[in-house]
PyMOL commands that place a pseudoatom at each C-alpha (Angstrom):
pseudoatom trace, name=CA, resn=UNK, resi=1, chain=A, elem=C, hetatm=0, pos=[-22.535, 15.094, -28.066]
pseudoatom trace, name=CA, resn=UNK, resi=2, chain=A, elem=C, hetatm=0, pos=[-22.646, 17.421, -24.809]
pseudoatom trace, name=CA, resn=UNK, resi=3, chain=A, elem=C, hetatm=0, pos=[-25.090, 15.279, -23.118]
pseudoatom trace, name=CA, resn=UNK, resi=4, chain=A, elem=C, hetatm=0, pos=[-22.457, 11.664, -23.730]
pseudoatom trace, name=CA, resn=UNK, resi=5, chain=A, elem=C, hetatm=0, pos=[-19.902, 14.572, -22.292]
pseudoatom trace, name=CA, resn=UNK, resi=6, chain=A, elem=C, hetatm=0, pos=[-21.263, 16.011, -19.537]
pseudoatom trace, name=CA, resn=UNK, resi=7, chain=A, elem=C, hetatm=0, pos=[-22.743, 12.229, -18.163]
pseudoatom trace, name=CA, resn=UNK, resi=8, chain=A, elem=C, hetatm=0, pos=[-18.870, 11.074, -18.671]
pseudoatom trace, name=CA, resn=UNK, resi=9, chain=A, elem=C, hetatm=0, pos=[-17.333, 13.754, -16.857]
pseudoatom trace, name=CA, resn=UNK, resi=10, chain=A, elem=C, hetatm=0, pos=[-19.764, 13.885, -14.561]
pseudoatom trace, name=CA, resn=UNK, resi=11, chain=A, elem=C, hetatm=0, pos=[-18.929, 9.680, -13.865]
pseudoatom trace, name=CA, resn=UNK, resi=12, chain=A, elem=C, hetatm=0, pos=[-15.507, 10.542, -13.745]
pseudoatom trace, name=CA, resn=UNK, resi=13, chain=A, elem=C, hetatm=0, pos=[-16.254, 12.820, -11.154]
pseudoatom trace, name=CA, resn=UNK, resi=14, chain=A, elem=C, hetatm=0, pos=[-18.375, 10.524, -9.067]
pseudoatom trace, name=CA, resn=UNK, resi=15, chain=A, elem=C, hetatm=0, pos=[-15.958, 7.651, -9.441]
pseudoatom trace, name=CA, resn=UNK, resi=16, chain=A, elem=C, hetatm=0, pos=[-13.356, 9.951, -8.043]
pseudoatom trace, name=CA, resn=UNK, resi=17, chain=A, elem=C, hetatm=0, pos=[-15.648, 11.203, -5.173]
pseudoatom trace, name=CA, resn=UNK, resi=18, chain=A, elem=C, hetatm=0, pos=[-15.848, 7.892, -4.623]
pseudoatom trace, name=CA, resn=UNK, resi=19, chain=A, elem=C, hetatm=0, pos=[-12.481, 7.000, -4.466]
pseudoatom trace, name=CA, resn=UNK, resi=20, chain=A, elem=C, hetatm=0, pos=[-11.344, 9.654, -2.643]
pseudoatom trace, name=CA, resn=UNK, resi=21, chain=A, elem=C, hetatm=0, pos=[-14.163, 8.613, 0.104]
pseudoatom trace, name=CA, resn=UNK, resi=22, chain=A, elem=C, hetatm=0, pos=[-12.581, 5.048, 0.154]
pseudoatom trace, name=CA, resn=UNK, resi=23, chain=A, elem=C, hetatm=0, pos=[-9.125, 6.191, 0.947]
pseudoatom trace, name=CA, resn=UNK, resi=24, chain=A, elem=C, hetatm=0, pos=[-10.773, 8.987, 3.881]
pseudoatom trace, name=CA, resn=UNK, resi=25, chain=A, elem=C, hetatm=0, pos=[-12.423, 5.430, 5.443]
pseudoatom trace, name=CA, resn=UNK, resi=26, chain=A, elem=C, hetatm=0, pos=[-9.418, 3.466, 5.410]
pseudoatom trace, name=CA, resn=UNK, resi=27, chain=A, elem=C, hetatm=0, pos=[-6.400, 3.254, 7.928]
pseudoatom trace, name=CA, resn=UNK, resi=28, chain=A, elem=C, hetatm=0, pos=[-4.230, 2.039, 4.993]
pseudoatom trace, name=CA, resn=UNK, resi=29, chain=A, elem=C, hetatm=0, pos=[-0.691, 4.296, 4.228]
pseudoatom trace, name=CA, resn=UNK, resi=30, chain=A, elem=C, hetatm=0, pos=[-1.158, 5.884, 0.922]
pseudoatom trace, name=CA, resn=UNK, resi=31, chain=A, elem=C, hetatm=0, pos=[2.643, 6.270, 0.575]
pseudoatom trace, name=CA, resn=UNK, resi=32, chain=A, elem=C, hetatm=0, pos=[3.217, 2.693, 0.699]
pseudoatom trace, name=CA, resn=UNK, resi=33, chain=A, elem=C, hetatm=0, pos=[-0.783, 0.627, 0.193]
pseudoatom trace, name=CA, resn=UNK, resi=34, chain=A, elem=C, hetatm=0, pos=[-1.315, 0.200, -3.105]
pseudoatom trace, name=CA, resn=UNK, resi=35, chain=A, elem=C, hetatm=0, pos=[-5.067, 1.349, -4.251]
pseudoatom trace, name=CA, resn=UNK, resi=36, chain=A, elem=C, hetatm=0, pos=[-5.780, -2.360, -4.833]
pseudoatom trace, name=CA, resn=UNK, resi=37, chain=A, elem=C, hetatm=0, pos=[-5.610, -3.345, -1.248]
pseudoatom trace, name=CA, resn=UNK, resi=38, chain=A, elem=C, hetatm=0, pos=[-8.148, -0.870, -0.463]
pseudoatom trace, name=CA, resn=UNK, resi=39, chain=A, elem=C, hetatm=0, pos=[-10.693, -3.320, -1.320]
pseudoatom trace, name=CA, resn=UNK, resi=40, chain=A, elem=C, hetatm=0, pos=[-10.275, -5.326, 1.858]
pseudoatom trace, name=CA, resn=UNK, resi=41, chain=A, elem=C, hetatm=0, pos=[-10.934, -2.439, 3.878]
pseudoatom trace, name=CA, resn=UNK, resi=42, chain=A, elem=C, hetatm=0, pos=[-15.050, -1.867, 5.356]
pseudoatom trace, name=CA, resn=UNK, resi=43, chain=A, elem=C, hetatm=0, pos=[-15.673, 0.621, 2.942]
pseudoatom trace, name=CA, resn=UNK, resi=44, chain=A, elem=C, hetatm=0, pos=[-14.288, -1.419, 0.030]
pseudoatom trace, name=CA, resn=UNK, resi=45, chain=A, elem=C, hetatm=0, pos=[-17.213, -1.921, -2.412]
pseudoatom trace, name=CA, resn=UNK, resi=46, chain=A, elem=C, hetatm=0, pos=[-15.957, 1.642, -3.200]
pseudoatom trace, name=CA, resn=UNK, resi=47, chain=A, elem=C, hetatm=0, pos=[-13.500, 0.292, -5.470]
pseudoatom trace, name=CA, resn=UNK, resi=48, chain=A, elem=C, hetatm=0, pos=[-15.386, -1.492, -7.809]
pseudoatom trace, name=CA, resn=UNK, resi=49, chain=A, elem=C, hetatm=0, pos=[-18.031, 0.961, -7.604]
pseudoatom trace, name=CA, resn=UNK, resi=50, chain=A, elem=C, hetatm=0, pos=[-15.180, 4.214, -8.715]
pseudoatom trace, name=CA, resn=UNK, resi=51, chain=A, elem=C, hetatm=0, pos=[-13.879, 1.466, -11.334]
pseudoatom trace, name=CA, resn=UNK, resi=52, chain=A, elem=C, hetatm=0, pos=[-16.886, 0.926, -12.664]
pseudoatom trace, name=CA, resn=UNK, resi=53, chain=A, elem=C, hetatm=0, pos=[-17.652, 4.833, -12.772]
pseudoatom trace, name=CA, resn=UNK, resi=54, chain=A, elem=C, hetatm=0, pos=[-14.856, 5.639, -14.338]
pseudoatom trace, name=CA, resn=UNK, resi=55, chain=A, elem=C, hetatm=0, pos=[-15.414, 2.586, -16.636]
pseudoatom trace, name=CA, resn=UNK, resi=56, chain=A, elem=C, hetatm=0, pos=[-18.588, 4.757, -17.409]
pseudoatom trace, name=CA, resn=UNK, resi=57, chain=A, elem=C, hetatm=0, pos=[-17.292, 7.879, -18.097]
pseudoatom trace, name=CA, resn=UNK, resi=58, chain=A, elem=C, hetatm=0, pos=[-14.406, 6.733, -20.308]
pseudoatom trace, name=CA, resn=UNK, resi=59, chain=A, elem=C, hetatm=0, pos=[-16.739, 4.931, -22.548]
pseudoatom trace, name=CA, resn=UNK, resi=60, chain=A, elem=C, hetatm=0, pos=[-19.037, 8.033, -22.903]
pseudoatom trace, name=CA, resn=UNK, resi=61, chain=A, elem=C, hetatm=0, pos=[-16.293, 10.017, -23.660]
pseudoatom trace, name=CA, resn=UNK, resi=62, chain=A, elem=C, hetatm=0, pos=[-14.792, 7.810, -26.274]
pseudoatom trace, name=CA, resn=UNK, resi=63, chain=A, elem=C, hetatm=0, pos=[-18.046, 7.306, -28.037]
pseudoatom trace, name=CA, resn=UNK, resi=64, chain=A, elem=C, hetatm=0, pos=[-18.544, 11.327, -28.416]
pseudoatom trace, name=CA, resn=UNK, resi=65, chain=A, elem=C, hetatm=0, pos=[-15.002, 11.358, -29.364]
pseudoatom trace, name=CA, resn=UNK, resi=66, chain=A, elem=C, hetatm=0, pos=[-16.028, 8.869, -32.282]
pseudoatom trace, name=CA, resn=UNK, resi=67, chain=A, elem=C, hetatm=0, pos=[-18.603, 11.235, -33.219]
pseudoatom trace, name=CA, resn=UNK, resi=68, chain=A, elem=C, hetatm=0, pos=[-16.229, 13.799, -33.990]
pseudoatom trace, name=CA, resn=UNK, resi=69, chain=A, elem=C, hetatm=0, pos=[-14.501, 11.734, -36.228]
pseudoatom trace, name=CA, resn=UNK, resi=70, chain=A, elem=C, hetatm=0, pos=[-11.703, 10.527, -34.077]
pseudoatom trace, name=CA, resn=UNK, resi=71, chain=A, elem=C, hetatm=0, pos=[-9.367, 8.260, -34.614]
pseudoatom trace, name=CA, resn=UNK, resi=72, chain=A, elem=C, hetatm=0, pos=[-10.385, 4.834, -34.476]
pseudoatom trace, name=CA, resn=UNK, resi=73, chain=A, elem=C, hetatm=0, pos=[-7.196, 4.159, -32.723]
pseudoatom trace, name=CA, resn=UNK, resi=74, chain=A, elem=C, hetatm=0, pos=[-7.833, 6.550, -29.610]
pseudoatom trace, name=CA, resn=UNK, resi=75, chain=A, elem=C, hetatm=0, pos=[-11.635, 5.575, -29.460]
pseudoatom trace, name=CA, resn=UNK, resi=76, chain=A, elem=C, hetatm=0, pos=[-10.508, 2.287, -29.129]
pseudoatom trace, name=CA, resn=UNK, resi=77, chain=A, elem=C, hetatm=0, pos=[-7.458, 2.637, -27.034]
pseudoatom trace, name=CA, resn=UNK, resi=78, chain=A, elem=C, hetatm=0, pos=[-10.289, 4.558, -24.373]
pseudoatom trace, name=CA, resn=UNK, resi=79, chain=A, elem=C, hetatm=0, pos=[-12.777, 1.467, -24.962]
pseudoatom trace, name=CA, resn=UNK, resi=80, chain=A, elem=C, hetatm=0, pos=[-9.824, -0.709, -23.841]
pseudoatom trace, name=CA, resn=UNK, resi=81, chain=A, elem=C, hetatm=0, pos=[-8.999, 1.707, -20.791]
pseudoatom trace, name=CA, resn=UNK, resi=82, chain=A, elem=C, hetatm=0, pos=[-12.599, 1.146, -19.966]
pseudoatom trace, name=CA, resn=UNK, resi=83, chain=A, elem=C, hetatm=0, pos=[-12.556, -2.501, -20.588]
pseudoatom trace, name=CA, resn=UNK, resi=84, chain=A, elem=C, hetatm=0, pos=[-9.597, -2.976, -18.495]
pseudoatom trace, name=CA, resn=UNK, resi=85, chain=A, elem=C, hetatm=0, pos=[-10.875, -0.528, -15.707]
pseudoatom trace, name=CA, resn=UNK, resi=86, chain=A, elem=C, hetatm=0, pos=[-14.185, -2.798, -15.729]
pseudoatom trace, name=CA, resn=UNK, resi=87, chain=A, elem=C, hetatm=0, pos=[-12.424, -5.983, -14.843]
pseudoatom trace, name=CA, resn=UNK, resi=88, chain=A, elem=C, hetatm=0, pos=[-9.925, -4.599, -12.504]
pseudoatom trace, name=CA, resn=UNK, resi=89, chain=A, elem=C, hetatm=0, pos=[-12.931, -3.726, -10.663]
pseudoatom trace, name=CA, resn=UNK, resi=90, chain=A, elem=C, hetatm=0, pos=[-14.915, -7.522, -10.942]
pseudoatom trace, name=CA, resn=UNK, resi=91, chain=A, elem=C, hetatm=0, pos=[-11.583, -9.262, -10.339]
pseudoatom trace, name=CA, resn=UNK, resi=92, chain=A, elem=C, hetatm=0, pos=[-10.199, -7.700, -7.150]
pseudoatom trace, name=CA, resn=UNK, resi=93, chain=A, elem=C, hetatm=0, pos=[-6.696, -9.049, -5.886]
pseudoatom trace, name=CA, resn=UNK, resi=94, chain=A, elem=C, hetatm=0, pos=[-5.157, -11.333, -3.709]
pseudoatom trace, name=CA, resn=UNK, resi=95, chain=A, elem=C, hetatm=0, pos=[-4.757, -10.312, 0.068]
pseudoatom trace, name=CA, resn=UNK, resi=96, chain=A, elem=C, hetatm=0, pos=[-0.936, -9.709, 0.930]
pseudoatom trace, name=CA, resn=UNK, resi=97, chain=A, elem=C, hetatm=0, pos=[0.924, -12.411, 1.668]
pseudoatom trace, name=CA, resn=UNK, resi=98, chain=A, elem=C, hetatm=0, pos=[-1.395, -14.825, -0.319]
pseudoatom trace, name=CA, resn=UNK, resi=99, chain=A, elem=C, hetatm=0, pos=[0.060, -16.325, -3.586]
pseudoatom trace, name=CA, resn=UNK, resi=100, chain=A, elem=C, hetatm=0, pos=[-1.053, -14.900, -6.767]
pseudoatom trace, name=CA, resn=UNK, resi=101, chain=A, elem=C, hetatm=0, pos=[-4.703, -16.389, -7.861]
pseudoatom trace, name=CA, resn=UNK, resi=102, chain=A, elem=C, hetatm=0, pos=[-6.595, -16.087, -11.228]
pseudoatom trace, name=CA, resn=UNK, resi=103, chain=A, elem=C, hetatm=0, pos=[-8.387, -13.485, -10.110]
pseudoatom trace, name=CA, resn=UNK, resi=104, chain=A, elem=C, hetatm=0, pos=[-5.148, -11.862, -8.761]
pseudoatom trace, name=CA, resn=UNK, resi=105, chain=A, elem=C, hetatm=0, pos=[-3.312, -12.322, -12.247]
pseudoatom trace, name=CA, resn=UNK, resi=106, chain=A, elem=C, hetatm=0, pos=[-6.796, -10.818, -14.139]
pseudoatom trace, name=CA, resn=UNK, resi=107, chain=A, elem=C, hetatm=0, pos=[-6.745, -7.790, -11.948]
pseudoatom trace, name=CA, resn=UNK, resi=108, chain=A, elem=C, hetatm=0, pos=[-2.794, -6.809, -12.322]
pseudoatom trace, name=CA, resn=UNK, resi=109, chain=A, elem=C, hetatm=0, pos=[-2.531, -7.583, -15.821]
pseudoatom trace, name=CA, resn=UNK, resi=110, chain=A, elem=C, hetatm=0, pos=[-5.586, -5.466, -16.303]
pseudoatom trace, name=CA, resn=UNK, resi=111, chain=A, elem=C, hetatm=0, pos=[-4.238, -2.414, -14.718]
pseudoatom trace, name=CA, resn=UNK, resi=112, chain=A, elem=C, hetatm=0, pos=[-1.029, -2.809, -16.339]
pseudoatom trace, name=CA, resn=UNK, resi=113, chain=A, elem=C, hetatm=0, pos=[-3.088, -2.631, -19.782]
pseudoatom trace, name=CA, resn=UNK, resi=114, chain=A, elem=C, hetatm=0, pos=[-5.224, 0.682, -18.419]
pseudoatom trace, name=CA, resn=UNK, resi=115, chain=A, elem=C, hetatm=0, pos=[-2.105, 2.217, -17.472]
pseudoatom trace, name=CA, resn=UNK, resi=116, chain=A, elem=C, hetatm=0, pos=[-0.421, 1.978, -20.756]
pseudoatom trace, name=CA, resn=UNK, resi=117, chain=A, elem=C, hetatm=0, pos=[-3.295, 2.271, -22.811]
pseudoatom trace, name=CA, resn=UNK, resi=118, chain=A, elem=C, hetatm=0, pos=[-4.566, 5.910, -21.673]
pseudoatom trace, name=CA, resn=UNK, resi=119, chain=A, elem=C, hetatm=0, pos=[-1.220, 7.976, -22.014]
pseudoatom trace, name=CA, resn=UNK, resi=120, chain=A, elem=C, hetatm=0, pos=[-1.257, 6.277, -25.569]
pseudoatom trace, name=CA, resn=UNK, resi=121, chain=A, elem=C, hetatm=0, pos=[-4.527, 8.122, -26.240]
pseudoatom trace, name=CA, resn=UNK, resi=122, chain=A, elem=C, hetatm=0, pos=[-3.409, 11.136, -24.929]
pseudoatom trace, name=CA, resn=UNK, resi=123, chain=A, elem=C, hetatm=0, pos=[-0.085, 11.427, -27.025]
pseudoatom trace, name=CA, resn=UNK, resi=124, chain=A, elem=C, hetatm=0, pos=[-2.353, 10.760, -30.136]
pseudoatom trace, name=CA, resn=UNK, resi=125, chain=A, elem=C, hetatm=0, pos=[-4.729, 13.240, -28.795]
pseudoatom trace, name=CA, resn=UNK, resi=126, chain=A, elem=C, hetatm=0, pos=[-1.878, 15.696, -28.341]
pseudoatom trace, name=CA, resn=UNK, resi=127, chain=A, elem=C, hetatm=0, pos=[-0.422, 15.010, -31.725]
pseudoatom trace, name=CA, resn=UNK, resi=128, chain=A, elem=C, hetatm=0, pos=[-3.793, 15.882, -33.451]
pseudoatom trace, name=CA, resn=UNK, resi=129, chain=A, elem=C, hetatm=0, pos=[-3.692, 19.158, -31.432]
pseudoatom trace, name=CA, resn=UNK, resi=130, chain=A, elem=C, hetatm=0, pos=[-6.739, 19.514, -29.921]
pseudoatom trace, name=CA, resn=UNK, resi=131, chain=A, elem=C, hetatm=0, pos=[-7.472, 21.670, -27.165]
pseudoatom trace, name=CA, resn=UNK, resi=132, chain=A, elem=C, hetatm=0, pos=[-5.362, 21.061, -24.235]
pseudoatom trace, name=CA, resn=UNK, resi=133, chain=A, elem=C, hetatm=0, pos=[-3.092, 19.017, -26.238]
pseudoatom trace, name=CA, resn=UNK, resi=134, chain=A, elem=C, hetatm=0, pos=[-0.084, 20.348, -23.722]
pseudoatom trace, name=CA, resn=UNK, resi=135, chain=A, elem=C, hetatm=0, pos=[-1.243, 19.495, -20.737]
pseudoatom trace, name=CA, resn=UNK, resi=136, chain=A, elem=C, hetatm=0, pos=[-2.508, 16.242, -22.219]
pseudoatom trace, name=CA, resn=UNK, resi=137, chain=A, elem=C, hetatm=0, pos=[1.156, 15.627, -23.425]
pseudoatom trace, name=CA, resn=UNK, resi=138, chain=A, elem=C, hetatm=0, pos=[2.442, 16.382, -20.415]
pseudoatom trace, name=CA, resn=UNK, resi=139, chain=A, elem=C, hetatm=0, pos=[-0.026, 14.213, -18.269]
pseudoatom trace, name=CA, resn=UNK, resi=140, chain=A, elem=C, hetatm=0, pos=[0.867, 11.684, -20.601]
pseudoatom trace, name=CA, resn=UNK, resi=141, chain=A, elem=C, hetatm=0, pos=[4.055, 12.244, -20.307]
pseudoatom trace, name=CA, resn=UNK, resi=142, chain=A, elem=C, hetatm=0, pos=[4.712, 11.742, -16.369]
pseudoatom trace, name=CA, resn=UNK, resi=143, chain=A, elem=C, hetatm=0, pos=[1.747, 9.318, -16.374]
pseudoatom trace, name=CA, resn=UNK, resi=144, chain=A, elem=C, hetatm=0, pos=[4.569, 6.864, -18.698]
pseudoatom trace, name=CA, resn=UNK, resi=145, chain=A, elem=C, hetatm=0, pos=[7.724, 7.706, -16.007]
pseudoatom trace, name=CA, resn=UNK, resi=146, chain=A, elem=C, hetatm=0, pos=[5.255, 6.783, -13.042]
pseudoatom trace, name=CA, resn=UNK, resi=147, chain=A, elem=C, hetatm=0, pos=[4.574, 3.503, -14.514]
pseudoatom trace, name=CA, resn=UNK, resi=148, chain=A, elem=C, hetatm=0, pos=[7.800, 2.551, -15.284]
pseudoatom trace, name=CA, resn=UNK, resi=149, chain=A, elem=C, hetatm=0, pos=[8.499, 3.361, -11.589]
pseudoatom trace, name=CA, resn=UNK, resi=150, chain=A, elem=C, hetatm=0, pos=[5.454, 1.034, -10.749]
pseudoatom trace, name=CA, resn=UNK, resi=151, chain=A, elem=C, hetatm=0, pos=[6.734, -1.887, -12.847]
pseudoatom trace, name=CA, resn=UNK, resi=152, chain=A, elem=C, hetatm=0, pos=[10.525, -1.606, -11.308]
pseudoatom trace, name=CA, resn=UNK, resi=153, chain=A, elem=C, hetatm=0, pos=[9.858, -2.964, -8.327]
pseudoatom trace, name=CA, resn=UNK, resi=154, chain=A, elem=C, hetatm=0, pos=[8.362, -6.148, -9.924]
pseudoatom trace, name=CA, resn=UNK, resi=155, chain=A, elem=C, hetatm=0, pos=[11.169, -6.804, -12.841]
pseudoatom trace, name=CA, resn=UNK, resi=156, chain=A, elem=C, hetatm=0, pos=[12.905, -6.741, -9.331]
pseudoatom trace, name=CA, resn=UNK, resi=157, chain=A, elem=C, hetatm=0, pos=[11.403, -9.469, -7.557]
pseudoatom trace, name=CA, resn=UNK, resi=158, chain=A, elem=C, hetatm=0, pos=[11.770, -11.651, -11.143]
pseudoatom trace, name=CA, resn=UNK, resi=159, chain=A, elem=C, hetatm=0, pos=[15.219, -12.098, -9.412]
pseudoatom trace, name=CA, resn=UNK, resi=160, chain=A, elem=C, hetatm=0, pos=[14.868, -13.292, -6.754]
pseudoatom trace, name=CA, resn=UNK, resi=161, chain=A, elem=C, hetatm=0, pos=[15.697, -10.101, -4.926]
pseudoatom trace, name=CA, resn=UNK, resi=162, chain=A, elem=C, hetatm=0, pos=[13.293, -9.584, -1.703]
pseudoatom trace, name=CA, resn=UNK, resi=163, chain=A, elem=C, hetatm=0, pos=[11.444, -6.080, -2.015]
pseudoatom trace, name=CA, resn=UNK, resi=164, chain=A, elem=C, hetatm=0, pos=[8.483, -5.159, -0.176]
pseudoatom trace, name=CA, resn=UNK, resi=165, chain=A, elem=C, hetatm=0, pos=[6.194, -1.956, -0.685]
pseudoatom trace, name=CA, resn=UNK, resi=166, chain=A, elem=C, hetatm=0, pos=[7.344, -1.038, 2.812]
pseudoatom trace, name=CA, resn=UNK, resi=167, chain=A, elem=C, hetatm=0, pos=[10.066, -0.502, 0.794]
pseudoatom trace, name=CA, resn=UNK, resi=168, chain=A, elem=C, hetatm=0, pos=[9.609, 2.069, -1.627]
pseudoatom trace, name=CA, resn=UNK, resi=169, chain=A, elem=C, hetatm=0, pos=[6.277, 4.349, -2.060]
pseudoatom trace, name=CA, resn=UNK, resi=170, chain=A, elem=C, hetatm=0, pos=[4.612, 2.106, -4.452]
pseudoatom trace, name=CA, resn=UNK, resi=171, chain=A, elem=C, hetatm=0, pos=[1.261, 3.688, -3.372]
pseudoatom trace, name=CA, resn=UNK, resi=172, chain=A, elem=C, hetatm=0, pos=[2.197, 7.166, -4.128]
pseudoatom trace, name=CA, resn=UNK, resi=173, chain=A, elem=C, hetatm=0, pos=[3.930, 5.880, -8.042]
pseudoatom trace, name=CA, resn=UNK, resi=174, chain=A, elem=C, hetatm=0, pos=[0.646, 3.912, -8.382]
pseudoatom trace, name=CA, resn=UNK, resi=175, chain=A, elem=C, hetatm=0, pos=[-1.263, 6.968, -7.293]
pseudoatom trace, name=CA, resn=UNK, resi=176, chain=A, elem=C, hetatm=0, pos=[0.640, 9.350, -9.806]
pseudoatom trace, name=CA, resn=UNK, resi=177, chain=A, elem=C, hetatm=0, pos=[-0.276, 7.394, -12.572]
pseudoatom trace, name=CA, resn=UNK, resi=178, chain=A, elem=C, hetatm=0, pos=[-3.887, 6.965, -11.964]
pseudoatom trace, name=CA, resn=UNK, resi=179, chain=A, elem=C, hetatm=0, pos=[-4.215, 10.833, -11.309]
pseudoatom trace, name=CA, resn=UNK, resi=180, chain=A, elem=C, hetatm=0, pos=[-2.576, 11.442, -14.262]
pseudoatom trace, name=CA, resn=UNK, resi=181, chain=A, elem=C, hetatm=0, pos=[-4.485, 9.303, -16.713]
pseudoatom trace, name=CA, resn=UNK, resi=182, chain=A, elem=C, hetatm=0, pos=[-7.973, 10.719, -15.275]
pseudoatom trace, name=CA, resn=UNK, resi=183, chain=A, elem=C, hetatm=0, pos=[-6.686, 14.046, -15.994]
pseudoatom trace, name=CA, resn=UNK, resi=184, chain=A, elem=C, hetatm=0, pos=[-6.262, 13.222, -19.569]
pseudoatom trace, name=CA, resn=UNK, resi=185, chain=A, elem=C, hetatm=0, pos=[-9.786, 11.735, -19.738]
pseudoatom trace, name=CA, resn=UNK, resi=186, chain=A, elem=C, hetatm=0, pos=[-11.273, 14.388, -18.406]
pseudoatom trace, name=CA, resn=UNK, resi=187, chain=A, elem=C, hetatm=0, pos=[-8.761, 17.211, -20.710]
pseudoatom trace, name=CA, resn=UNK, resi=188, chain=A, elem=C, hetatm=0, pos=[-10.403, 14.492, -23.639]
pseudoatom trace, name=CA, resn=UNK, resi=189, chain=A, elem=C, hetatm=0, pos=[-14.267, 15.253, -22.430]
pseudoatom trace, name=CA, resn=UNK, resi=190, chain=A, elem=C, hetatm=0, pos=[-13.397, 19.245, -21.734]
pseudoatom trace, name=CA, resn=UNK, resi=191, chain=A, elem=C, hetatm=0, pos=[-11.646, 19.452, -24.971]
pseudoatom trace, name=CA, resn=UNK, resi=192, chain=A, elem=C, hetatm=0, pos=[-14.933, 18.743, -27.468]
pseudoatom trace, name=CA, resn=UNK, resi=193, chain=A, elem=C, hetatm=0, pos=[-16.957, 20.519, -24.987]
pseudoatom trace, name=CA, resn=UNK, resi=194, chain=A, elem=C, hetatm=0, pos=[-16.573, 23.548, -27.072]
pseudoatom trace, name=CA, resn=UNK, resi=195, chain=A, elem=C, hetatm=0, pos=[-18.867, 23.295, -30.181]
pseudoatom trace, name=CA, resn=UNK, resi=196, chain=A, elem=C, hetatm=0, pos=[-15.902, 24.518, -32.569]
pseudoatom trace, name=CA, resn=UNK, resi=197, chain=A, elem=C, hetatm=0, pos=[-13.504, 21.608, -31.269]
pseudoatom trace, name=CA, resn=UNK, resi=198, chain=A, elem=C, hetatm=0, pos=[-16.518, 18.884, -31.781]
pseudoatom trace, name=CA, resn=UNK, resi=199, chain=A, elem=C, hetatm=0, pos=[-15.023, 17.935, -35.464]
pseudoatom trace, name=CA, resn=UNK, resi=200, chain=A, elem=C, hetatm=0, pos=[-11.844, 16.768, -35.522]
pseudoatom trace, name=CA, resn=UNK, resi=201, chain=A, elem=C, hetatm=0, pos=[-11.031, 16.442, -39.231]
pseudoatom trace, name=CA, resn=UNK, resi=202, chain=A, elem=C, hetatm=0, pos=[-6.657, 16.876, -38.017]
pseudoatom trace, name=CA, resn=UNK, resi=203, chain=A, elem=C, hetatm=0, pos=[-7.385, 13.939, -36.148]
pseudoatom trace, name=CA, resn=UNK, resi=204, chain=A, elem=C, hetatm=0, pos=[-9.053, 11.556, -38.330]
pseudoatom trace, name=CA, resn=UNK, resi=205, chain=A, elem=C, hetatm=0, pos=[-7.023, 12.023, -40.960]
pseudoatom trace, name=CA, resn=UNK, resi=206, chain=A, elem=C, hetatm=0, pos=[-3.430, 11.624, -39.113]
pseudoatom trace, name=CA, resn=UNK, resi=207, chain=A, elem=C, hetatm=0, pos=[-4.556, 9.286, -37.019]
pseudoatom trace, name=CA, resn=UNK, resi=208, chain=A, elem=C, hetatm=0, pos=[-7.166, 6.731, -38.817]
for i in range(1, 208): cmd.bond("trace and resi %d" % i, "trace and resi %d" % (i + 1))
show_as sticks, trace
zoom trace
């Protein structure tokens, strides 16, 4: 159990070292660049290589959370985040301007399934009450507001009506959410790191 815990965290914290190297190498505006875009930078086999870190960690994580007799619904909404994580990663998108591809419509639909799937797990998490349940909630919490701020802007364009990311700070909205919904992965792997918190009978048996 502490050794799947400490290997996911510590993925977790090379995918974000990683990440946050990508965005220090780029000339891209975070307020505005969406993380995706990143990818067509020099440094931009950083991208895959965080995604597939934090792919990683989340699936390390979710199997010691299985050991502790989890929920099978929060190990496998984490599996999914993983899943999801991996192929936004292998599928990276379009360049702007270019019309959406099949590897464009794999990697947004993809992230749109990690980012509801991981404040999910953390609302279950919370509702079991394990440790850090608050902070998970609340991560949770503005990780769901951010998205819906992320998905606006595309109902928008549905119809018809022109709107650019020059527009509005899609990069930061995108950026909330991701922050967020590490932070609740990591609260998941810090929470059974405590030997007394590595059963979670409240859990299984609300939540199975």
């Amino acid at each position: 159990m502490k050794g799947l815990l400490v290997s996911g965290l510590t993925a977790i914290g090379a995918g974000s070292g990683a990440m946050l190297t990508l965005h220090a190498g780029s000339d891209l505006d975070p307020m505005h660049a969406v993380i995706s875009e990143y990818v067509w930078q020099s440094v931009g086999w950083l991208l895959p290589a965080s995604l597939t870190l934090f792919t990683v960690g989340a699936s390390l994580i979710a199997e010691a959370l299985r050991r502790s007799g989890a929920s099978r619904w929060v190990v496998g909404l984490l599996l999914g985040w993983a899943a999801s994580m991996f192929l936004v990663g292998a599928f990276p998108t379009d360049r702007p301007g270019v019309p959406l591809s099949l590897s464009g419509g794999i990697h947004r639909y993809a992230a749109f399934a990690a980012f509801v799937m991981m404040p999910l797990a953390g609302l279950l998490l919370a509702r079991a009450k394990v440790r850090y349940a608050r902070a998970m909630r609340v991560l949770s919490m503005i990780a769901v507001g951010a998205l819906l701020l992320v998905v606006v802007p595309y109902v928008v364009r549905m119809f018809g009506i022109p709107l650019s990311n020059d527009d509005i700070p899609a990069g930061l909205t995108q950026r909330v959410v991701v922050v967020t919904e590490l932070g609740v992965l990591a609260l998941a792997g810090l929470a059974m790191l405590d030997p007394a918190a590595r059963r979670v009978p409240a859990l299984a048996g609300k939540l199975a």
